[in-house]
mmJSON file of the N, C-alpha and C atoms, coordinates in Angstrom:
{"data_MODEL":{"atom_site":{
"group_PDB":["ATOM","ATOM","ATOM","ATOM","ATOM","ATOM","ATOM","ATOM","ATOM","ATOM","ATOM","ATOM","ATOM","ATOM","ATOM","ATOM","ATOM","ATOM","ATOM","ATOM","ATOM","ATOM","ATOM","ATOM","ATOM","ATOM","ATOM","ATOM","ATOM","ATOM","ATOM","ATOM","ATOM","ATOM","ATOM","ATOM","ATOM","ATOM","ATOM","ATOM","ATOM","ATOM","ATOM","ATOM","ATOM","ATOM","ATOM","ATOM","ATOM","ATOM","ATOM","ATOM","ATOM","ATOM","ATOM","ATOM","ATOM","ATOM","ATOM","ATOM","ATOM","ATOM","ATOM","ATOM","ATOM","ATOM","ATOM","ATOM","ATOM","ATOM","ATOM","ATOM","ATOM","ATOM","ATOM","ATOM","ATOM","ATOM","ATOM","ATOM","ATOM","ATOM","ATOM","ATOM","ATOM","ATOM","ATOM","ATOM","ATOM","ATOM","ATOM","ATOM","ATOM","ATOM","ATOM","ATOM","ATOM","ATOM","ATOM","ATOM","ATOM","ATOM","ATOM","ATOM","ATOM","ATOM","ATOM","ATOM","ATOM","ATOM","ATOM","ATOM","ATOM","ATOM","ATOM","ATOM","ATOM","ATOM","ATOM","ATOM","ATOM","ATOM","ATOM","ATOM","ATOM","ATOM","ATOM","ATOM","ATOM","ATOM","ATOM","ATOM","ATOM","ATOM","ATOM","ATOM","ATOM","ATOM","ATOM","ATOM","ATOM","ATOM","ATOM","ATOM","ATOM","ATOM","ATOM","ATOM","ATOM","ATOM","ATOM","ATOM","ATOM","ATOM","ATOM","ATOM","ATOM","ATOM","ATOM","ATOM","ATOM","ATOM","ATOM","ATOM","ATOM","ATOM","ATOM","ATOM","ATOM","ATOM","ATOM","ATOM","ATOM","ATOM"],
"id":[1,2,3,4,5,6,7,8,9,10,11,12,13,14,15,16,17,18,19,20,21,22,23,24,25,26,27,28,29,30,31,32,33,34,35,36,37,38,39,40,41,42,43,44,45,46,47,48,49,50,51,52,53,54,55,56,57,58,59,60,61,62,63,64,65,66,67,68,69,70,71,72,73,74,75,76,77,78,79,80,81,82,83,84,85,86,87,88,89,90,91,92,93,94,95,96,97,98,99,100,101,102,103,104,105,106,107,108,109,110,111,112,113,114,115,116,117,118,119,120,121,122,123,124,125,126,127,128,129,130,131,132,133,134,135,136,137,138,139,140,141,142,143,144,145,146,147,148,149,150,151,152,153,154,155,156,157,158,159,160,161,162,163,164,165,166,167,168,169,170,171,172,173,174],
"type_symbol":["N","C","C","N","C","C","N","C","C","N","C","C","N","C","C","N","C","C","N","C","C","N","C","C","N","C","C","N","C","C","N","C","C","N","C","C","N","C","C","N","C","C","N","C","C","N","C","C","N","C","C","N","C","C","N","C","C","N","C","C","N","C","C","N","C","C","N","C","C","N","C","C","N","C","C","N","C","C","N","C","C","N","C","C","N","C","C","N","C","C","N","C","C","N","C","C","N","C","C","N","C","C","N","C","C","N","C","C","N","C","C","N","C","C","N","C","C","N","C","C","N","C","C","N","C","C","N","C","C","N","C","C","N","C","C","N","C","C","N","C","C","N","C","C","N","C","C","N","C","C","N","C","C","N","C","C","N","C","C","N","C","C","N","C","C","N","C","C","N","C","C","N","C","C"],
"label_atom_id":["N","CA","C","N","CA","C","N","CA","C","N","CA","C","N","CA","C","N","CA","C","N","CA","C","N","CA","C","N","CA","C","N","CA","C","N","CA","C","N","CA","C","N","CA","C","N","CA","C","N","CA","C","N","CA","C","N","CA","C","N","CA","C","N","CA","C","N","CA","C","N","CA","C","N","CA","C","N","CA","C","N","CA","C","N","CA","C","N","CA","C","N","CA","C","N","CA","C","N","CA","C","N","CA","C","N","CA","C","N","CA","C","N","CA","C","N","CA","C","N","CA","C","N","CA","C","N","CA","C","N","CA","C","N","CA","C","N","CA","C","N","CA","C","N","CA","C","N","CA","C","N","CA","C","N","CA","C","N","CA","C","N","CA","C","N","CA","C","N","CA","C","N","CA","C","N","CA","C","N","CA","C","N","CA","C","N","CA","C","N","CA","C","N","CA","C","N","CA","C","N","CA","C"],
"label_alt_id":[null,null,null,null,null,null,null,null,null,null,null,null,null,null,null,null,null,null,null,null,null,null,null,null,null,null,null,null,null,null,null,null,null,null,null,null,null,null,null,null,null,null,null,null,null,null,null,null,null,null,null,null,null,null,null,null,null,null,null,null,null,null,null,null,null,null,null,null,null,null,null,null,null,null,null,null,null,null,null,null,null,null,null,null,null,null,null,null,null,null,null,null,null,null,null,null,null,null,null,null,null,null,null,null,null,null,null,null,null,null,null,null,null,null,null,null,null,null,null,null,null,null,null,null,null,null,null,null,null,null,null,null,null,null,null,null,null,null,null,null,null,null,null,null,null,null,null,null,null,null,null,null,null,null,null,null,null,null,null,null,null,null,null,null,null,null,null,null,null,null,null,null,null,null],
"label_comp_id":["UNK","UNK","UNK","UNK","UNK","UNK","UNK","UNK","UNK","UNK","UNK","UNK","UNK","UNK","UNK","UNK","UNK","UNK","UNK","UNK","UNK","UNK","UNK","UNK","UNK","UNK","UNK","UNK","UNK","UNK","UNK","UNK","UNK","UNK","UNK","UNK","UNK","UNK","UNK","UNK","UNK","UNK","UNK","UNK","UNK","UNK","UNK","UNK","UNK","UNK","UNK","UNK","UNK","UNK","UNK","UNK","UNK","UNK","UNK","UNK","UNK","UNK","UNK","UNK","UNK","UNK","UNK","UNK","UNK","UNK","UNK","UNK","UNK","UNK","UNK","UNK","UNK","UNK","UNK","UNK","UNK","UNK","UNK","UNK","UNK","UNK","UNK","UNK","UNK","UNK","UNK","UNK","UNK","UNK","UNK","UNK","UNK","UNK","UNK","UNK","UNK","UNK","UNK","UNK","UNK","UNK","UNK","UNK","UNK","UNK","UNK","UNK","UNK","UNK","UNK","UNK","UNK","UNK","UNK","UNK","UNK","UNK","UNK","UNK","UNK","UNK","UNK","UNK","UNK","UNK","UNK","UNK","UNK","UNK","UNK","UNK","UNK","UNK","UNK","UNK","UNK","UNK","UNK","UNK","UNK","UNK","UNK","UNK","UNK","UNK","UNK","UNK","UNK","UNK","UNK","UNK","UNK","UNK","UNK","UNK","UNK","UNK","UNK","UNK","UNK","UNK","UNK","UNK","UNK","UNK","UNK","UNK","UNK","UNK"],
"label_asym_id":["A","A","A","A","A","A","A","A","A","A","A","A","A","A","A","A","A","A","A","A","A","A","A","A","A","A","A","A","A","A","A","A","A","A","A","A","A","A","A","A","A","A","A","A","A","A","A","A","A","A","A","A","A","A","A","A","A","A","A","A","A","A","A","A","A","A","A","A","A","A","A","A","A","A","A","A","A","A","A","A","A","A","A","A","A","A","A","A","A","A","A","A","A","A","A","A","A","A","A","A","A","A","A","A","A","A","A","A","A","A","A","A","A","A","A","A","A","A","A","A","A","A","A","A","A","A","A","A","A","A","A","A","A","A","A","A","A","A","A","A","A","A","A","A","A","A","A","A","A","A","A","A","A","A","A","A","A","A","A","A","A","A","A","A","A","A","A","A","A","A","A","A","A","A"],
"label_entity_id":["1","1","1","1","1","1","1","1","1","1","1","1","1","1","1","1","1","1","1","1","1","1","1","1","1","1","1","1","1","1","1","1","1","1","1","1","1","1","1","1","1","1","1","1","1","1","1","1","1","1","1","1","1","1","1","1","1","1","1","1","1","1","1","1","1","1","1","1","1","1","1","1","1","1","1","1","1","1","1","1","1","1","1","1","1","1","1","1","1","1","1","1","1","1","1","1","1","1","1","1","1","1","1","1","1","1","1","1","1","1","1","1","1","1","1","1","1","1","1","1","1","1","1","1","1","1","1","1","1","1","1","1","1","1","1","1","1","1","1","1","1","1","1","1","1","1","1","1","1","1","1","1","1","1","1","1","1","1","1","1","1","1","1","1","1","1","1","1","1","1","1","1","1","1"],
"label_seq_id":[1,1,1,2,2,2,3,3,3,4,4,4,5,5,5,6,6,6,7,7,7,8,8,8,9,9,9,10,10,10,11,11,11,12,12,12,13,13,13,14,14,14,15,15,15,16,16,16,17,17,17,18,18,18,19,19,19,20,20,20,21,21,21,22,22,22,23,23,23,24,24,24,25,25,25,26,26,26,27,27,27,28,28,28,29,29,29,30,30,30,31,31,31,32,32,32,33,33,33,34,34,34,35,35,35,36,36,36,37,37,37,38,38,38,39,39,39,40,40,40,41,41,41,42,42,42,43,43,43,44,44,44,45,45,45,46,46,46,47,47,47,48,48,48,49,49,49,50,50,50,51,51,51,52,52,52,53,53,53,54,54,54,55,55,55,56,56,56,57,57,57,58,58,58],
"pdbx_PDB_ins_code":[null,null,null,null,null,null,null,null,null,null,null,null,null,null,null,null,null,null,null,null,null,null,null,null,null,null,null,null,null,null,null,null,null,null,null,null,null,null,null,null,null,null,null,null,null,null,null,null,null,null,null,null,null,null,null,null,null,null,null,null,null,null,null,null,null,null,null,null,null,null,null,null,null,null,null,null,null,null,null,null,null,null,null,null,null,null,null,null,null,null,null,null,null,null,null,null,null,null,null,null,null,null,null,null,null,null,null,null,null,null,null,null,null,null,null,null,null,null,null,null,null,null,null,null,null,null,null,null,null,null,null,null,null,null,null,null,null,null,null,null,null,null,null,null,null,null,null,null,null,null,null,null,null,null,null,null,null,null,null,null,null,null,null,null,null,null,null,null,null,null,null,null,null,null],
"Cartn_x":[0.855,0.0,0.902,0.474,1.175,0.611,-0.525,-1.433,-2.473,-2.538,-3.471,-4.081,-5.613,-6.61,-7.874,-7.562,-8.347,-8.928,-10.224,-11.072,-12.549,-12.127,-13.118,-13.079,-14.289,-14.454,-15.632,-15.854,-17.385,-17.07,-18.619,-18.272,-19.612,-19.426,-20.636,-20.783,-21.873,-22.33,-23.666,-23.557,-24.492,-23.791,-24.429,-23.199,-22.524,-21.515,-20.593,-21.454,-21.96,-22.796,-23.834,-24.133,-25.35,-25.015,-23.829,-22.946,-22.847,-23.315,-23.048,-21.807,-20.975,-19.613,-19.446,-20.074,-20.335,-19.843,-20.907,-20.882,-19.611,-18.68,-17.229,-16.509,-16.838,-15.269,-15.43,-17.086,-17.418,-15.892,-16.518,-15.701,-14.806,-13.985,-12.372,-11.373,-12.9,-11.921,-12.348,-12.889,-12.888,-11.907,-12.241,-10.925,-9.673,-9.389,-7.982,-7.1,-7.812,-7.457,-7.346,-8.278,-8.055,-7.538,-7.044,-6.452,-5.078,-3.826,-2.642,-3.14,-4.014,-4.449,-4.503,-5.135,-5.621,-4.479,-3.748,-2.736,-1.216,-0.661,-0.1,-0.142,-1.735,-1.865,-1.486,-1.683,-1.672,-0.009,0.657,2.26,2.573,2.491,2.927,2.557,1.153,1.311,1.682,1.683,2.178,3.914,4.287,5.998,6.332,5.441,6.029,5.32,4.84,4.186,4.633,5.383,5.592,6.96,7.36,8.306,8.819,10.031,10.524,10.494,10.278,9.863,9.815,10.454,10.766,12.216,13.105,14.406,14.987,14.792,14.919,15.193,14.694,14.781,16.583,16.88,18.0,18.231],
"Cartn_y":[-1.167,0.0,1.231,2.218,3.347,4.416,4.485,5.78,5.366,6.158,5.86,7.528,7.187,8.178,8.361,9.191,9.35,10.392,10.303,11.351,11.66,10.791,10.606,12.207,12.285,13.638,13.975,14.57,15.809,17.353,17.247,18.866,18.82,19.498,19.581,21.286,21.202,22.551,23.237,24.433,24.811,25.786,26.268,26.757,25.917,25.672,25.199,24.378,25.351,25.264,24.193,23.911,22.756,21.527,21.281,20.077,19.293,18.223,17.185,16.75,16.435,16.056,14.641,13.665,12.181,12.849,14.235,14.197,15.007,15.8,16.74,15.54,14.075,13.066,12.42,12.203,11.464,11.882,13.305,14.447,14.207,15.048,14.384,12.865,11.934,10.572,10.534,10.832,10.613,11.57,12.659,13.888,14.182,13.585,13.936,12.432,11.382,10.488,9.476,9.283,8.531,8.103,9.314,9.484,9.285,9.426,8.687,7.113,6.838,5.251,4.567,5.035,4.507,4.737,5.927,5.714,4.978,4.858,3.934,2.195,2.31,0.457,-0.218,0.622,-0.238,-0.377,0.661,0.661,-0.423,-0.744,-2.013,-3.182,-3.752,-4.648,-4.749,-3.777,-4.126,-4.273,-3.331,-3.846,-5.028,-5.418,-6.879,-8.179,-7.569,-8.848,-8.381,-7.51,-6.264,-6.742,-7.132,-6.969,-5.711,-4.936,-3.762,-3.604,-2.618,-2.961,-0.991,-0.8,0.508,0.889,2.078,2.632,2.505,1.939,2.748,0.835,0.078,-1.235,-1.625,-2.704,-3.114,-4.355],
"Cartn_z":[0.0,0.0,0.0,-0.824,-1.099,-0.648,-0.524,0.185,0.949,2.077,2.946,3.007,2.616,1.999,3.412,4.637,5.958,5.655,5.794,5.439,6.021,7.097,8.409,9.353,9.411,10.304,10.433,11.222,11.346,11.903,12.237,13.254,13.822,14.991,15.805,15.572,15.294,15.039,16.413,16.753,17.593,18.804,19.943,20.946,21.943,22.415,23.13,24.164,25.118,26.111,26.114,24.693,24.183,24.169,23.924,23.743,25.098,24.588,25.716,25.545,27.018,26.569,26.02,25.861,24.998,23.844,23.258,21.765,21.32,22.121,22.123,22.424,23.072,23.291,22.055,21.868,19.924,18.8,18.849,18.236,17.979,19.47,19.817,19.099,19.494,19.026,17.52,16.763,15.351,14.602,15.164,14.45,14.868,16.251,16.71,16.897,17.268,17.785,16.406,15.832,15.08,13.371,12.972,12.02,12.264,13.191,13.153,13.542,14.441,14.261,12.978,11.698,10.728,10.005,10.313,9.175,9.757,10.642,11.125,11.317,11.089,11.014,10.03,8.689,7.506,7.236,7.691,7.548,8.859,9.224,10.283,9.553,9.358,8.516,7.569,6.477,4.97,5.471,6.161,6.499,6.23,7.872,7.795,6.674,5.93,4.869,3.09,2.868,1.538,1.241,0.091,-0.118,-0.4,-0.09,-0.769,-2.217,-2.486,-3.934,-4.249,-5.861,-6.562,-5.872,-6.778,-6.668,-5.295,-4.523,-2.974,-2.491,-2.879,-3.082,-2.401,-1.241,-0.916,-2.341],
"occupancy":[1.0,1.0,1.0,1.0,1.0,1.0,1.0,1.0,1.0,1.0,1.0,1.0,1.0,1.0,1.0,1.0,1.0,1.0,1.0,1.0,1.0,1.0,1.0,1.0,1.0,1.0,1.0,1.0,1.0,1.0,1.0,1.0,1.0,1.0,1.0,1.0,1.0,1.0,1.0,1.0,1.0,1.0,1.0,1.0,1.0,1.0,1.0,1.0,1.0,1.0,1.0,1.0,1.0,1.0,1.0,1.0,1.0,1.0,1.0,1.0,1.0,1.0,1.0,1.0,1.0,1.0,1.0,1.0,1.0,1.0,1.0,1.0,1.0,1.0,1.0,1.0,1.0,1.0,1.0,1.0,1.0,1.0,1.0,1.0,1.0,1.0,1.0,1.0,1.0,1.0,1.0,1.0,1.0,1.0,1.0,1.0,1.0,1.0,1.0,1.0,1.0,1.0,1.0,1.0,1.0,1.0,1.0,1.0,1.0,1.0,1.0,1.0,1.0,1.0,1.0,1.0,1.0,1.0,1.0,1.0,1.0,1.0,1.0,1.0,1.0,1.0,1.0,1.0,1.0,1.0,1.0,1.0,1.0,1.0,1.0,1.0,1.0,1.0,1.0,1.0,1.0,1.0,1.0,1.0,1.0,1.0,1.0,1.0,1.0,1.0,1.0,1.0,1.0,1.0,1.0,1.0,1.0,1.0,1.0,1.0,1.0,1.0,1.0,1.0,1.0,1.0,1.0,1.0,1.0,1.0,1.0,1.0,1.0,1.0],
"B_iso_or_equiv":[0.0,0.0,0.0,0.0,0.0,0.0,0.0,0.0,0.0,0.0,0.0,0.0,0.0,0.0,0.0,0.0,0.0,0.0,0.0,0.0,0.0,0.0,0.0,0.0,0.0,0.0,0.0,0.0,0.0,0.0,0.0,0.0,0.0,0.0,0.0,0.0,0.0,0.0,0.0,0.0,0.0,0.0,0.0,0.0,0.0,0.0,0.0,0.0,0.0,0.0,0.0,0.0,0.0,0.0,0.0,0.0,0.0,0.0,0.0,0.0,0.0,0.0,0.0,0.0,0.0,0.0,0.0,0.0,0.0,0.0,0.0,0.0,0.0,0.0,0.0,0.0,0.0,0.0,0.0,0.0,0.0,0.0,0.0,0.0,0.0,0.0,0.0,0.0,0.0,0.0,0.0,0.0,0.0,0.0,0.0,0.0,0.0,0.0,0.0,0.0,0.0,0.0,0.0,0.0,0.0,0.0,0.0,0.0,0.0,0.0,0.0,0.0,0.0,0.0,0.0,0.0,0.0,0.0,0.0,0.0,0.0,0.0,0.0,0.0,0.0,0.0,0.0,0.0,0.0,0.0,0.0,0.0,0.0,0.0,0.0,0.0,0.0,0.0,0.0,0.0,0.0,0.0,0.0,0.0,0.0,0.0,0.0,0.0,0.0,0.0,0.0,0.0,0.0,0.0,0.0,0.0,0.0,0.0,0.0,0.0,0.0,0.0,0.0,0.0,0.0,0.0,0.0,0.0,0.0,0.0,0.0,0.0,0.0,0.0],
"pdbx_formal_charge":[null,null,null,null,null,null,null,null,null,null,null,null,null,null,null,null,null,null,null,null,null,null,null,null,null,null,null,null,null,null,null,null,null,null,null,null,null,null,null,null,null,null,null,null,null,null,null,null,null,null,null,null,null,null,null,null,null,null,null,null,null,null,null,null,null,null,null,null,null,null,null,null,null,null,null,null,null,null,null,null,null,null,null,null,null,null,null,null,null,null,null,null,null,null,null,null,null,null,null,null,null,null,null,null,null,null,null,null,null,null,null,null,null,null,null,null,null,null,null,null,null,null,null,null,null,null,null,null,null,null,null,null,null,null,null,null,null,null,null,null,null,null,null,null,null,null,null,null,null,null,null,null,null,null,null,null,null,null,null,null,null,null,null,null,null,null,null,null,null,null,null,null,null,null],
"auth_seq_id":[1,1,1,2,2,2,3,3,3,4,4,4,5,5,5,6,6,6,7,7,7,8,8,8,9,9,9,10,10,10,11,11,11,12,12,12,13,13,13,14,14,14,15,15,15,16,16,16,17,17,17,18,18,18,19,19,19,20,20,20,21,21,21,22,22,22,23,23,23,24,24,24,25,25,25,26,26,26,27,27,27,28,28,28,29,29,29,30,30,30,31,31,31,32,32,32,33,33,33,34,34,34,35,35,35,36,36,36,37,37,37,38,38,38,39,39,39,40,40,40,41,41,41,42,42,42,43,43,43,44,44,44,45,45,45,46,46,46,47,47,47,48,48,48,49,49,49,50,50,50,51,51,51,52,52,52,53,53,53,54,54,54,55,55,55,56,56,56,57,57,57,58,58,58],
"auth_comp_id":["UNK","UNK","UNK","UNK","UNK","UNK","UNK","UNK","UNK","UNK","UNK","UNK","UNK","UNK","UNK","UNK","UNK","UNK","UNK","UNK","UNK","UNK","UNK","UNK","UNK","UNK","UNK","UNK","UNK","UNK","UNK","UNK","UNK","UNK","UNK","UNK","UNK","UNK","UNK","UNK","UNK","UNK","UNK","UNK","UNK","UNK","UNK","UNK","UNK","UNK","UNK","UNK","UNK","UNK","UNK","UNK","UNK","UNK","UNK","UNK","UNK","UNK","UNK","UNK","UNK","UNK","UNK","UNK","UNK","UNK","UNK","UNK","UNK","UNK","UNK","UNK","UNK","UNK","UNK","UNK","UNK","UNK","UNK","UNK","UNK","UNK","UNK","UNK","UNK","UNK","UNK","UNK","UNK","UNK","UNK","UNK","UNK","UNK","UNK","UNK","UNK","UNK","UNK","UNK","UNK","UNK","UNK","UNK","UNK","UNK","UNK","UNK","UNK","UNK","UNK","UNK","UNK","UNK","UNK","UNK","UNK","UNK","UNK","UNK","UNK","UNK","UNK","UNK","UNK","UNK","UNK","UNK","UNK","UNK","UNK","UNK","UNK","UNK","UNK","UNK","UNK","UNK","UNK","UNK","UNK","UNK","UNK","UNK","UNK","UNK","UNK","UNK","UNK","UNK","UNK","UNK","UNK","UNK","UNK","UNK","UNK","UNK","UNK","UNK","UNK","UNK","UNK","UNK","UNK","UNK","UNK","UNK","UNK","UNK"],
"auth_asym_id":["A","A","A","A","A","A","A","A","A","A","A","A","A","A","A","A","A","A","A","A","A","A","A","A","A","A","A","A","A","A","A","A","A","A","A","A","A","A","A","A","A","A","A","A","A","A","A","A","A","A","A","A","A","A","A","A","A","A","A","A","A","A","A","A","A","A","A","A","A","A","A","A","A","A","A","A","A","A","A","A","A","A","A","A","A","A","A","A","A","A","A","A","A","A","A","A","A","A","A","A","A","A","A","A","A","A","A","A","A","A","A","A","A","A","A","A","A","A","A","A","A","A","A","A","A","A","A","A","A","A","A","A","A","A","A","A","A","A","A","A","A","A","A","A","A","A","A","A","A","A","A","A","A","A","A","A","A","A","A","A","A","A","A","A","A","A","A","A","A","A","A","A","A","A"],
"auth_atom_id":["N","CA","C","N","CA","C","N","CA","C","N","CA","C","N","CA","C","N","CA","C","N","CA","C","N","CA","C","N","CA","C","N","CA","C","N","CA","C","N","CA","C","N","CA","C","N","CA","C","N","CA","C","N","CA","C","N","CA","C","N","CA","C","N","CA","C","N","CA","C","N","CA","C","N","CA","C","N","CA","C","N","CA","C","N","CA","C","N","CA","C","N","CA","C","N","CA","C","N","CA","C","N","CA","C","N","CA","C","N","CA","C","N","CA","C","N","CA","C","N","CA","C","N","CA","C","N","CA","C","N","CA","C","N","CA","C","N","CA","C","N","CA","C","N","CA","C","N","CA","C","N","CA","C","N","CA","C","N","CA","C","N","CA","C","N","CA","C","N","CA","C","N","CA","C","N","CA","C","N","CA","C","N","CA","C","N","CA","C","N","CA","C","N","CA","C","N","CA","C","N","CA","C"],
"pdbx_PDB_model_num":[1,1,1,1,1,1,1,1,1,1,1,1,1,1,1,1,1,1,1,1,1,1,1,1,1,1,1,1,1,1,1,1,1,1,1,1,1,1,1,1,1,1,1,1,1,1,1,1,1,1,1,1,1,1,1,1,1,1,1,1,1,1,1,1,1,1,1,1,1,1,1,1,1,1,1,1,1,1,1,1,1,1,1,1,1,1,1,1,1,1,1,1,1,1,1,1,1,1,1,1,1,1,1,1,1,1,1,1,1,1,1,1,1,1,1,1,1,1,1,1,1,1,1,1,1,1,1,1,1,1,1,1,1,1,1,1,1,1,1,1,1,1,1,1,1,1,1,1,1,1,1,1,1,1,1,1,1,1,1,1,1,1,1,1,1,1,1,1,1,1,1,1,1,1]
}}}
């Protein structure tokens, strides 16, 4: 795998004050948390299962 394409997100819209904190940790973990998750997983497995492969090649 050559690109990893994260494009997961939202937004809570409305005033601050309205927000239940469930729906600001929702938030939090889809937009802050989980985009180095998703893009770090697929580079661990393809590592160890990928041969090296293009110019850069041992």
């Amino acid at each position: 795998m050559d690109v990893v394409v994260n494009n997961a997100g939202y937004g809570l819209f409305g005033a601050v004050e309205e927000l239940t904190e469930q729906q600001v940790r929702d938030q939090m973990g889809t937009n802050c948390r989980s985009p180095p998750s998703a893009a770090s997983r697929p580079s661990r497995t393809s590592a160890a299962t990928t041969p090296p492969s293009g110019p850069w090649r041992a």
